[in-house]
FIPAMI-358843 format. One record per residue (C-alpha): residue in three letters; x, y, z; chain; residue number from 1. Coordinates in Angstrom, 2 decimals. Layout:
<recs>
@r=ALA&u=X&v=Y&w=Z&c=A&k=NUM
...
</recs>
This chain:
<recs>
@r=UNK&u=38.95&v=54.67&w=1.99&c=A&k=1
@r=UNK&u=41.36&v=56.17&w=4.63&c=A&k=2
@r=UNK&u=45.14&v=56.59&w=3.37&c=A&k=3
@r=UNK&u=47.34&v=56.52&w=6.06&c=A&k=4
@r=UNK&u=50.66&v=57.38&w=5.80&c=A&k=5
@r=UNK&u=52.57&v=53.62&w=5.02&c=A&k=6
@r=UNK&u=49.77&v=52.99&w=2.60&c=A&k=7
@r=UNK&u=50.24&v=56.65&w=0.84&c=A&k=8
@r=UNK&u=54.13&v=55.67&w=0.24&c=A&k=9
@r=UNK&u=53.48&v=51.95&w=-0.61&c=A&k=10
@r=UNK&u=50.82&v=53.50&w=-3.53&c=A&k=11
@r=UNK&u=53.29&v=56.19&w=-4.47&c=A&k=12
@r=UNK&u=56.22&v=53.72&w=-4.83&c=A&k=13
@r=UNK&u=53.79&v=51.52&w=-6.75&c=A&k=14
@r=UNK&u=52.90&v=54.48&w=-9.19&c=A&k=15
@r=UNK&u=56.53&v=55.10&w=-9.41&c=A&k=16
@r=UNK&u=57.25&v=51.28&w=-10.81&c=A&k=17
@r=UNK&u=54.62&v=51.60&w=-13.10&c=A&k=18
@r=UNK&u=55.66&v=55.05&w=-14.64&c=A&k=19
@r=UNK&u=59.15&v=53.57&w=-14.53&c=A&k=20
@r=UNK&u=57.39&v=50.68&w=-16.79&c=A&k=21
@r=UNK&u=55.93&v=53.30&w=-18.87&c=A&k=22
@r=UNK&u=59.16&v=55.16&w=-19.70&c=A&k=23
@r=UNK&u=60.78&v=51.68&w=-20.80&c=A&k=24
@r=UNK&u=58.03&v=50.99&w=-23.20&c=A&k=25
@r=UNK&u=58.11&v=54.62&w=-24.71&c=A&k=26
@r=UNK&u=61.97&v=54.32&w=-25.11&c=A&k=27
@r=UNK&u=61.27&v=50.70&w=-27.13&c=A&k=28
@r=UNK&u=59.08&v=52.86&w=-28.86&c=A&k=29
@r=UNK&u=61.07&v=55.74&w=-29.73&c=A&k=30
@r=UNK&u=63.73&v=53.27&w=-30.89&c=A&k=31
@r=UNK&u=61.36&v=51.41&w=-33.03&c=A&k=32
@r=UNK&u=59.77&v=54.83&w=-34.81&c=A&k=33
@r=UNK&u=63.12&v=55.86&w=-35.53&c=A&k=34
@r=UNK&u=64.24&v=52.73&w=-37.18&c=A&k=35
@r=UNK&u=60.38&v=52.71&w=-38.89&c=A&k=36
@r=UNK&u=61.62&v=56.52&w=-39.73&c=A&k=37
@r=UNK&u=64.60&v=55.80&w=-41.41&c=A&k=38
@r=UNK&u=63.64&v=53.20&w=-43.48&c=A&k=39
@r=UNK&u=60.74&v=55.15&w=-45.07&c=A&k=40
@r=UNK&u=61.21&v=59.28&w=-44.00&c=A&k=41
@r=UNK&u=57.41&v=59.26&w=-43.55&c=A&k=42
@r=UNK&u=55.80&v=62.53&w=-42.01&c=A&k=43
@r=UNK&u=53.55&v=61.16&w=-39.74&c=A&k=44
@r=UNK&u=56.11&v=58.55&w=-38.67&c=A&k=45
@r=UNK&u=58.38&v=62.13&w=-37.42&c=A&k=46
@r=UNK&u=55.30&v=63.17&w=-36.00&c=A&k=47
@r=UNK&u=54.95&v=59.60&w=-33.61&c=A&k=48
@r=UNK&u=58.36&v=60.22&w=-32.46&c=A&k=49
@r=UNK&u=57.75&v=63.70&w=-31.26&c=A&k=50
@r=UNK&u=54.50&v=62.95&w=-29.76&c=A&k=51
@r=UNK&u=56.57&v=59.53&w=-27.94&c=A&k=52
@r=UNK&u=59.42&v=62.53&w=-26.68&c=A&k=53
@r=UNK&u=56.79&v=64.32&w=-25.39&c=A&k=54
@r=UNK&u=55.37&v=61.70&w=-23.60&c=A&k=55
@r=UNK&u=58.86&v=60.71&w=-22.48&c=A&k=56
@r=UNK&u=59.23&v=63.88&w=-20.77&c=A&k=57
@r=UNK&u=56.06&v=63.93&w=-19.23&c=A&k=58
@r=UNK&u=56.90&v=60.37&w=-17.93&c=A&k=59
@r=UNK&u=60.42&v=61.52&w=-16.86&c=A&k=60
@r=UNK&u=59.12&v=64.93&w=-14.77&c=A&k=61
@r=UNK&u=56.45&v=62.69&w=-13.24&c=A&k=62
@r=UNK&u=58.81&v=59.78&w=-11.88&c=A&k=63
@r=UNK&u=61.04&v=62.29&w=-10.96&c=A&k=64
@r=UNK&u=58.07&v=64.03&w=-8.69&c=A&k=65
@r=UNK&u=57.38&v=60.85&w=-7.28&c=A&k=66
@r=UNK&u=60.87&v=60.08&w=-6.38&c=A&k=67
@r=UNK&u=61.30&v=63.77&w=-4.23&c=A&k=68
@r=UNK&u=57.77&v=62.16&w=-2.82&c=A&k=69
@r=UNK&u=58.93&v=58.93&w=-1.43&c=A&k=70
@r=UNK&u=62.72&v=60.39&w=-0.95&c=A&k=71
@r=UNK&u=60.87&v=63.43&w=1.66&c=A&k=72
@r=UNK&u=57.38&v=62.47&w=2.53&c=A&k=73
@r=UNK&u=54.84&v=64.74&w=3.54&c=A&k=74
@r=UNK&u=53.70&v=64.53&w=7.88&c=A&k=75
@r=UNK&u=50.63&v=62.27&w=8.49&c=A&k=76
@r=UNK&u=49.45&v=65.27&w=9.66&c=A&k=77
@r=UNK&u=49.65&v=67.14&w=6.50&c=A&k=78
@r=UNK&u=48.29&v=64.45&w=4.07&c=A&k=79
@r=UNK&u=44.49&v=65.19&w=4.48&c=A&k=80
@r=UNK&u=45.25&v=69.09&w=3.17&c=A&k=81
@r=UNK&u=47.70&v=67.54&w=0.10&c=A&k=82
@r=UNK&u=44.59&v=65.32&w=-0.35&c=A&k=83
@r=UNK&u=41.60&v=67.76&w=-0.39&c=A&k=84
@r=UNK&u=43.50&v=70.91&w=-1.29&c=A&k=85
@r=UNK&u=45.94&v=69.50&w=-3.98&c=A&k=86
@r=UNK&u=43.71&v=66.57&w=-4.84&c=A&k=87
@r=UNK&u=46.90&v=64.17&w=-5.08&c=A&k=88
@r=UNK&u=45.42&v=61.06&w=-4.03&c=A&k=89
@r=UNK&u=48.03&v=57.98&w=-4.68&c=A&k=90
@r=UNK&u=44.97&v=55.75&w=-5.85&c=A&k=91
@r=UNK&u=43.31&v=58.29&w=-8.07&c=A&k=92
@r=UNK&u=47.57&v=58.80&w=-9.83&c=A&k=93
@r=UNK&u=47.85&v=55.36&w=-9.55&c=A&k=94
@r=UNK&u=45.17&v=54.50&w=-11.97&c=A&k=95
@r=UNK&u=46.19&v=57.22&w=-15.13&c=A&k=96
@r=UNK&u=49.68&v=55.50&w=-15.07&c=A&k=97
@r=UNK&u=48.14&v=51.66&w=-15.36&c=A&k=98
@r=UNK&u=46.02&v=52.74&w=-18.20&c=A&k=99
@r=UNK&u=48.76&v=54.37&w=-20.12&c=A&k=100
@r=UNK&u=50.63&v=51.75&w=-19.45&c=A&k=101
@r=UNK&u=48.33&v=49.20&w=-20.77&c=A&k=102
@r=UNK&u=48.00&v=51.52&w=-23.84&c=A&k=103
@r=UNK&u=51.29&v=51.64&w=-24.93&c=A&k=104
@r=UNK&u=51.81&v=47.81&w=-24.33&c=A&k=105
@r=UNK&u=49.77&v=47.63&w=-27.04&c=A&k=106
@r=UNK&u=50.85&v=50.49&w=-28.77&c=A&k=107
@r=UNK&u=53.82&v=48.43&w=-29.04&c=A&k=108
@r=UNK&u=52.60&v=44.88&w=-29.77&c=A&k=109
@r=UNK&u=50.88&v=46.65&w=-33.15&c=A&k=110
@r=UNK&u=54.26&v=48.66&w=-33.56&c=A&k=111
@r=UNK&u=56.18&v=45.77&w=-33.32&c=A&k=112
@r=UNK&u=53.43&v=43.43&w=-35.10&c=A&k=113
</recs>
């Protein structure tokens, strides 16, 4: 499949929304394993809220990346070397980001169960 360039912005915004999604859910989680902590001061409970911080600030530096993409986008004529050399191709980002988010939606449905 050929990316040109409207179609590599219209994927990057779309992996953008979706790790926007994804930081949303892991702040509802945060919140809910430090009200889980507090009523019980369980180890592994402090351990799901610094494993959910750390996937908060992966979430953070990668919507943040995307942003400075879509803000400054690369030259058509530069995409097929960001593609091959780099190996950022929107679909193959895009797809990471819909399965985590799919995880943690039901990460949090058996959090919140």
């Amino acid at each position: 499949m050929k990316i040109t360039g409207g179609n590599f912005i219209q994927l990057t915004e779309i992996t953008y929304y979706v790790s926007a999604g994804n930081i949303v859910l892991l702040l509802v989680l945060l919140v809910s394993y430090i009200q889980i902590y507090n009523k019980i001061k369980s180890n592994f409970t402090l351990g799901l809220i610094v494993f959910t911080v750390a996937l908060l600030m992966q979430s953070f530096s990668r919507a943040i990346m995307l942003l400075l993409i879509i803000a400054n986008p690369p030259p058509e004529h530069f995409q097929p070397i960001i593609f091959n050399i780099l190996g950022y191709n929107p679909i193959y980002v895009v797809i990471p980001d819909v399965l985590e988010f799919i995880a943690l939606s039901i990460l949090l449905y058996f959090t919140r169960e």
